[in-house]
Legacy VTK file of the C-alpha trace (Angstrom):
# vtk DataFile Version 3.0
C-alpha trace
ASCII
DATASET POLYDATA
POINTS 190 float
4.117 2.007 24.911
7.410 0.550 26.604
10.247 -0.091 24.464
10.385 -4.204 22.750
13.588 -3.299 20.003
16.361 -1.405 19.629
17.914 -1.268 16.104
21.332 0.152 15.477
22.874 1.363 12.214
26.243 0.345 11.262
27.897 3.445 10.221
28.653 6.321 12.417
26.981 3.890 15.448
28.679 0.529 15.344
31.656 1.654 12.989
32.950 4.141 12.005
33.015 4.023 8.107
34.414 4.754 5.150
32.488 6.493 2.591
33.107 9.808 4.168
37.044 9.529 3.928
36.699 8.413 0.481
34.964 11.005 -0.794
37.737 13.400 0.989
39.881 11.980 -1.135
38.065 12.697 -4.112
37.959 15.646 -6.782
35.167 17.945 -6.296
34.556 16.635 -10.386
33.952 13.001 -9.575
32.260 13.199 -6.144
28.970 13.193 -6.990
29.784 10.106 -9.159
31.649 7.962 -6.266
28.759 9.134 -4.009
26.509 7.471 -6.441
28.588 4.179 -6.538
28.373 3.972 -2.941
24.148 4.720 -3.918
24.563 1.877 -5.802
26.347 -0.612 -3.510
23.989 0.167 -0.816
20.773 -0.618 -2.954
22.114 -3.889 -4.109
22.022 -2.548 -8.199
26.048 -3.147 -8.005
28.045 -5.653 -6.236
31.025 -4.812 -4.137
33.586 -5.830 -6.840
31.442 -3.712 -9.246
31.936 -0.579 -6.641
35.306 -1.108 -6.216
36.217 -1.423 -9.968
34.496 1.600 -10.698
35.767 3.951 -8.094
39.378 3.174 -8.910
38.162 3.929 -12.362
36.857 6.965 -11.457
39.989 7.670 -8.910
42.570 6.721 -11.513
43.883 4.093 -9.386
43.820 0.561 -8.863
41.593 -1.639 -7.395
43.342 -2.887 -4.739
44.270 0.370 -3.609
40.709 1.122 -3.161
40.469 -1.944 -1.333
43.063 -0.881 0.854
41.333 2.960 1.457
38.123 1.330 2.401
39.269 -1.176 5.077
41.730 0.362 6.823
38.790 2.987 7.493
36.280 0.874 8.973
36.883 1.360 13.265
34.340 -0.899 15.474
33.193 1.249 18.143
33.924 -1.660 20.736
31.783 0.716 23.538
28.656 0.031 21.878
29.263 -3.420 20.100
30.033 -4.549 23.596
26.980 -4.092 24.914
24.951 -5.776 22.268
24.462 -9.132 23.884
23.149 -7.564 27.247
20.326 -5.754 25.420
19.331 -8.676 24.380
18.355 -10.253 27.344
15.221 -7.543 27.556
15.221 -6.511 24.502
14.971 -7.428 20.955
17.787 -5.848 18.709
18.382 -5.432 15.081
20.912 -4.171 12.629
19.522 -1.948 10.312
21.905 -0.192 7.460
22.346 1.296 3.828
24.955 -1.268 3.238
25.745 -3.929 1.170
25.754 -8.107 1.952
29.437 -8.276 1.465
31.023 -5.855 3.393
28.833 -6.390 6.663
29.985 -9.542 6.588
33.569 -8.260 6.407
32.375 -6.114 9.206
30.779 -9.006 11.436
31.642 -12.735 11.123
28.461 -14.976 10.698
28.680 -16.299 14.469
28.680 -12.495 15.343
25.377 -11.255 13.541
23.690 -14.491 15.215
24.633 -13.602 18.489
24.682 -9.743 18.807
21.236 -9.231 16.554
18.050 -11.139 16.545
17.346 -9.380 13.069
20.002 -7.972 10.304
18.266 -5.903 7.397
20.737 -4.839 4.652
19.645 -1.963 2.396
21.198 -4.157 -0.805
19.539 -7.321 0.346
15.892 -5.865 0.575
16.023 -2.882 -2.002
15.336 -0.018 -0.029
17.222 2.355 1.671
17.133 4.690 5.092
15.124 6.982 4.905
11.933 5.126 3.281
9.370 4.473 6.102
8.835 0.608 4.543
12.511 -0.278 5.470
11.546 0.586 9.245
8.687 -1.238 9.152
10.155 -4.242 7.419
12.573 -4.450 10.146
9.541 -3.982 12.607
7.941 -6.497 11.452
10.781 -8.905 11.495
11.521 -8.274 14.731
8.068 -8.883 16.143
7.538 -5.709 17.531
5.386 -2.396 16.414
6.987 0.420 15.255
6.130 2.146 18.437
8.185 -0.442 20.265
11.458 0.627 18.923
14.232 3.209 19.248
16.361 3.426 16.496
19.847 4.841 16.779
21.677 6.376 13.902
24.172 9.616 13.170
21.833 10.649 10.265
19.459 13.175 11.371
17.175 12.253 8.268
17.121 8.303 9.074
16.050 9.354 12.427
13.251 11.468 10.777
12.250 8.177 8.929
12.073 6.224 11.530
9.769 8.701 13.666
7.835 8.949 10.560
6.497 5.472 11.129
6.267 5.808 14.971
9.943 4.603 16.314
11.905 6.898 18.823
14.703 7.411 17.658
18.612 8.827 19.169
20.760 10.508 17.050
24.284 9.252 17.775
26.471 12.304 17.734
29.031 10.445 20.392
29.112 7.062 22.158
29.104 8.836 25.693
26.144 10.994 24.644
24.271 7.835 22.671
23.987 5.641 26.028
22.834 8.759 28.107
20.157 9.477 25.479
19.540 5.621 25.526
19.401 5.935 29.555
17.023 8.548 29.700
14.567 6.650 27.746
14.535 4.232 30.210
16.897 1.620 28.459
19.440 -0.749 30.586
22.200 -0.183 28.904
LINES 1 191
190 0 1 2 3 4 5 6 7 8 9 10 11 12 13 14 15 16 17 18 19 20 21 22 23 24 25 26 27 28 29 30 31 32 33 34 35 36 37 38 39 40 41 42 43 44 45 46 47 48 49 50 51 52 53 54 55 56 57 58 59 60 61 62 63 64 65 66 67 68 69 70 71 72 73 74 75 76 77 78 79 80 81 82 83 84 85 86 87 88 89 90 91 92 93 94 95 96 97 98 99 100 101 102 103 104 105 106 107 108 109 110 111 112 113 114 115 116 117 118 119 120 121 122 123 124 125 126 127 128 129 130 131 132 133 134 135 136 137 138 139 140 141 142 143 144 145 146 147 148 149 150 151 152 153 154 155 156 157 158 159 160 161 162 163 164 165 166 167 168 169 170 171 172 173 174 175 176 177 178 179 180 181 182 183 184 185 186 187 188 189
């Protein structure tokens, strides 16, 4: 079956994020609780306000300097975000990520997710995160494509194993260079 979709995720493909560097920055003691915020943020159970408080909580600091750790860590990877509008003329693309409502649309102005993705699924706006195989198919089906139509492209090795779980090809994006050659070699004009 030729290839309909392509459907990035945000961190470690389209930005390079945060929540690693944070929890550098942590105690081994409260890791696994910050790691669990971030858990939280993702499924939608707390808001971004909620995450913040509670990490500087948990950090002993305030919440503005949380604010501060978090966005100056978030890098667009202008190699790949670049090319978004061209794969859209043959293809259909979505945005698929464990993230919250709020901070992709720190990430991406409104005019931005219209014209780079024909479909955005947030892991806080539907309830489910990567790796359950009914996120990938959600964003499938909203895109109008099968499963089998679609390459996904993340850095997580187990999101790519979800996604070929219901069918999808999938890249593992371990570098920009080495993401577009992968991409090339499956036969995608990028």
């Amino acid at each position: 079956m030729s290839t309909k979709a392509i459907i990035f995720d945000c961190f470690g493909v389209l930005y390079h994020g945060a929540r690693s560097f944070v929890l550098d920055q942590v105690s081994d003691e409260i890791r696994p609780r910050v790691n669990e915020l971030f858990d939280q943020a993702d499924y939608g159970i707390i808001t971004t306000a909620e995450f913040v408080e509670q990490v500087a909580e948990e950090m002993g600091v305030l919440a503005q300097d949380v604010e501060v750790m978090l966005s100056s860590q978030y890098r667009r990877n202008e190699m790949l975000v670049s090319r978004l509008e061209r794969l859209r003329i043959k293809y259909r693309v979505g945005l698929l990520s464990n993230v919250n409502d709020t901070l992709i649309r720190r990430l991406f102005t409104d005019e931005e997710l219209e014209r780079f993705f024909d479909v955005v699924v947030m892991s806080s706006s539907v309830g489910m995160i990567k790796p359950h195989p009914e996120i990938y198919e959600l964003t499938a089906h909203r895109l109008g494509v099968d499963p089998h139509e679609c390459i996904m492209i993340d850095d997580v090795l187990a999101n790519i194993d979800g996604a070929r779980a219901v069918g999808m090809d999938g890249v593992i994006c371990e570098s920009t260079e080495q993401c577009l050659a992968d991409l090339r070699s499956k036969g995608v004009d990028i």
